[in-house]
VOPAGU-2260 file (C-alpha; in pm, 1 decimal, decimal comma):
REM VOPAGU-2260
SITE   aa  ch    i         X         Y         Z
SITE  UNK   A    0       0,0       0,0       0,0
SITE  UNK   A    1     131,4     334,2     -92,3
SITE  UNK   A    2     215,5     654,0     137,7
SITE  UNK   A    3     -66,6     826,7     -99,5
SITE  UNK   A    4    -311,3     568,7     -59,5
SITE  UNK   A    5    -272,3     543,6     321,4
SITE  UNK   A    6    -261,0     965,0     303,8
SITE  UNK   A    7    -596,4     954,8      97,4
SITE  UNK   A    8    -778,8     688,5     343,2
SITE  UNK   A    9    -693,5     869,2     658,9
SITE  UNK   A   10    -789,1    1180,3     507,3
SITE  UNK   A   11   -1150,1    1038,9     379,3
SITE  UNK   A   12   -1200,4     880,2     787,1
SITE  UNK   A   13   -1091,8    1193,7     915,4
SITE  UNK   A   14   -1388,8    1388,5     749,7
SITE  UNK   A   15   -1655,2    1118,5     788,9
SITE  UNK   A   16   -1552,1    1131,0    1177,8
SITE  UNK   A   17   -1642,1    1500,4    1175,3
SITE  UNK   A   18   -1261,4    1649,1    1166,8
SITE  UNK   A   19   -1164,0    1951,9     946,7
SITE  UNK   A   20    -890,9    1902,1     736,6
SITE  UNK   A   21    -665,8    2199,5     700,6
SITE  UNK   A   22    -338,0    2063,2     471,2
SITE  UNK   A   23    -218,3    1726,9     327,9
SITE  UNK   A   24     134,2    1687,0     115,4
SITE  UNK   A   25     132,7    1363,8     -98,3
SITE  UNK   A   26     512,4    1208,1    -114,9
SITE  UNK   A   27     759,2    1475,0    -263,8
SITE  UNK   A   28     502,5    1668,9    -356,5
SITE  UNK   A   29     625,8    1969,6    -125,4
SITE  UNK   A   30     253,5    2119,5    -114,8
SITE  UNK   A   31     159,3    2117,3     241,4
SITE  UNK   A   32     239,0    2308,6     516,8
SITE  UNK   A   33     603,0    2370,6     644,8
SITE  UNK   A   34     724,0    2388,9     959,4
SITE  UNK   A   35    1048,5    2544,2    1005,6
SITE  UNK   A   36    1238,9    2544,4    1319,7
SITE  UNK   A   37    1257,8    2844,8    1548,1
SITE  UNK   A   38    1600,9    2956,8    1477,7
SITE  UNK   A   39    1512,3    3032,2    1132,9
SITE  UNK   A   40    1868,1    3062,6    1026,8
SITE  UNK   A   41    1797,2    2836,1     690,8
SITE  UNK   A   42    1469,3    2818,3     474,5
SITE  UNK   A   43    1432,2    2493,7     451,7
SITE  UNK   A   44    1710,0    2329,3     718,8
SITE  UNK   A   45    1568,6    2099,8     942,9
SITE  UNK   A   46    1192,2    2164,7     753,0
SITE  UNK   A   47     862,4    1906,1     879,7
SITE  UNK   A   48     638,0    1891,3     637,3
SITE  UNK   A   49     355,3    1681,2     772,3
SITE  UNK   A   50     135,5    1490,9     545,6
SITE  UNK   A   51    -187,0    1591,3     699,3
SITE  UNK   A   52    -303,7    1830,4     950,3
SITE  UNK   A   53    -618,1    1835,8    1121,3
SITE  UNK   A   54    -854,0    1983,5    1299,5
SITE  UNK   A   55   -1116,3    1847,3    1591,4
SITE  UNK   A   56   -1259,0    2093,1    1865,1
SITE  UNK   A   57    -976,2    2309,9    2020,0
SITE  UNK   A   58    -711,3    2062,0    1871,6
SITE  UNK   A   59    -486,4    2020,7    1591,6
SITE  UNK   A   60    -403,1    1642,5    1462,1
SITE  UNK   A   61      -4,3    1611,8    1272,7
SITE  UNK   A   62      -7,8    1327,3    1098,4
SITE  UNK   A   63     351,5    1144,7     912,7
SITE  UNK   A   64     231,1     868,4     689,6
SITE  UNK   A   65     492,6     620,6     584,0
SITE  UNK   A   66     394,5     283,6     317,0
SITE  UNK   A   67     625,5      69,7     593,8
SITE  UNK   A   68     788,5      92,5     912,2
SITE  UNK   A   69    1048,3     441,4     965,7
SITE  UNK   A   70    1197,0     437,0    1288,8
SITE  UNK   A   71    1307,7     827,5    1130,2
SITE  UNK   A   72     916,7     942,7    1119,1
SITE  UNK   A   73     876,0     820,2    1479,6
SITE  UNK   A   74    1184,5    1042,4    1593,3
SITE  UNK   A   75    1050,9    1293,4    1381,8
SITE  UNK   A   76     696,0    1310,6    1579,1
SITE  UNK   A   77     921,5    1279,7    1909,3
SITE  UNK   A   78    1109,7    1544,5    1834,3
SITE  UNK   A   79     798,6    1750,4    1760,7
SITE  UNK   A   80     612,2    1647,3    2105,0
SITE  UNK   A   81     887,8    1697,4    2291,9
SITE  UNK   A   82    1102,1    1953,5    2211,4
SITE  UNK   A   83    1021,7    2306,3    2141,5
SITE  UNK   A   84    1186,4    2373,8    1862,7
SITE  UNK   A   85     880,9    2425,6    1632,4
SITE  UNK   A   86     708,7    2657,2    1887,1
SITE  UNK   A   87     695,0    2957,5    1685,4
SITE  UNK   A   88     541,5    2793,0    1378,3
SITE  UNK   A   89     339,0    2554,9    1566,7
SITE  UNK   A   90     199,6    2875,1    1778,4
SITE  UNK   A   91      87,6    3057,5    1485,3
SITE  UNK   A   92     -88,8    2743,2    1352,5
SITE  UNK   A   93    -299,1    2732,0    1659,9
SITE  UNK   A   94    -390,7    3062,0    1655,3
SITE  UNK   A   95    -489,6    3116,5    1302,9
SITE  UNK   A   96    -739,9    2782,4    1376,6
SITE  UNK   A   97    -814,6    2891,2    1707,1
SITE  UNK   A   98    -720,6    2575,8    1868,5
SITE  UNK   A   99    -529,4    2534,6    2219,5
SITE  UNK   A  100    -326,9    2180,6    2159,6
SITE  UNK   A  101    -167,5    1980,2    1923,6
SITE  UNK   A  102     -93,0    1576,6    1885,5
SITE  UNK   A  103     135,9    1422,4    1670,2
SITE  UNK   A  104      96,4    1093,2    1538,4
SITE  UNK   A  105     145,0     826,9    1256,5
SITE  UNK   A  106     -13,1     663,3     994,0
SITE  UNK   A  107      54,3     361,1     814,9
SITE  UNK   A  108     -74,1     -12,4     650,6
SITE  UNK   A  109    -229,9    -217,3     893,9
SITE  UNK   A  110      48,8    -520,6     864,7
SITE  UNK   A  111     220,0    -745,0    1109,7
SITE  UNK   A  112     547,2    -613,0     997,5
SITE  UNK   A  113     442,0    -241,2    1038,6
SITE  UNK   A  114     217,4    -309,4    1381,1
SITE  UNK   A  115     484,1    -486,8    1560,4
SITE  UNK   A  116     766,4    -237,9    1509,9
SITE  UNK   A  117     515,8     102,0    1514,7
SITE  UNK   A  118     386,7     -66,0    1909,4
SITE  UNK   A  119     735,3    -121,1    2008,9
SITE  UNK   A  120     795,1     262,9    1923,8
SITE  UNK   A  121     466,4     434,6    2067,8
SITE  UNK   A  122     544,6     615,7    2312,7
SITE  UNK   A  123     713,4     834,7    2105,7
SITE  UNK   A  124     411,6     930,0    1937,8
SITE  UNK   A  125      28,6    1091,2    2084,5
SITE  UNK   A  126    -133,3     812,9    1835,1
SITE  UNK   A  127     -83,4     592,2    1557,4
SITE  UNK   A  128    -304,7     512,7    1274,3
SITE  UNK   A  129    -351,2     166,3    1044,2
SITE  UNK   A  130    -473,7     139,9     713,1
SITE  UNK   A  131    -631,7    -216,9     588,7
SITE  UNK   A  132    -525,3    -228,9     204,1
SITE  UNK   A  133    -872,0    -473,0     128,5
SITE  UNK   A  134   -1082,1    -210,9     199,4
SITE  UNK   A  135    -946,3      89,6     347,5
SITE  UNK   A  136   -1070,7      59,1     715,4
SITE  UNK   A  137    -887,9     258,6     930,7
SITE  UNK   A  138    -797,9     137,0    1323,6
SITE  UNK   A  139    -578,4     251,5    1656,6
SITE  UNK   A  140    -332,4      81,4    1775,7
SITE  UNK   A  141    -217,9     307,9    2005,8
SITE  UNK   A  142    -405,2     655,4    2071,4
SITE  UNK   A  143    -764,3     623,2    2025,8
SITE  UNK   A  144    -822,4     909,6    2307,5
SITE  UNK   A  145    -604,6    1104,1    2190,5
SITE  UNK   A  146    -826,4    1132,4    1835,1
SITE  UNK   A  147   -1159,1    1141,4    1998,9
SITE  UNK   A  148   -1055,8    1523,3    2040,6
């Protein structure tokens, strides 16, 4: 299953389950929304570009899809929970959609392969998503409270 097909399955569930959502950026594509780190001191240096944000009551949902198991895109959402680096940018996001929090999570195929590796790795994330190829159903492995909003 591909990174756009998992991006364009969470995207559809998101909207049925009543969220808003404010930016995707298909693979390489380079068309969603940038987050550059505080410092500022390159333009694109050190650049997140999640492949969906969302929006649910006063909250705002990062998600980083991956087709298979990236030990990288779990750092990555650490990083972004846990260290402030991203304040600036991730301040101004919350204020333009008036919301007061913000999760970071990840999506991916609903496999053994990916499930056993993305559990062993959760707690560096607020959530993680799954995506059944056969028919697109979406589950939580890890997270579900955090996406009730």
């Amino acid at each position: 299953m591909s990174e756009e097909k998992i991006t364009l399955a969470i995207i559809k569930w998101l909207k049925e389950s009543g969220f808003e959502v404010i930016a995707f950026d298909f693979p390489q594509s380079g068309t969603g929304v940038s987050l550059h780190p505080n410092s500022g001191l390159s333009k694109n240096l050190r650049t997140i570009i999640p492949d969906i944000i969302a929006k649910k009551n006063d909250c705002l949902f990062f998600f980083e899809n991956k087709s298979f198991f990236s030990k990288k895109d779990f750092e990555k959402v650490e990083q972004l929970i846990q260290e402030n680096a991203y304040s600036e940018n991730l301040e101004k996001l919350k204020n333009k959609y008036t919301a007061k929090r913000c999760l970071f999570g990840i999506g991916g195929p609903n496999s053994e392969t990916f499930l056993i590796q993305a559990m062993r790795f959760s707690k560096m994330t607020d959530f993680i998503v799954v995506v059944q190829e056969s028919d697109n159903k979406i589950s939580m492995p890890w997270g579900l409270e955090a996406l009730n909003g």
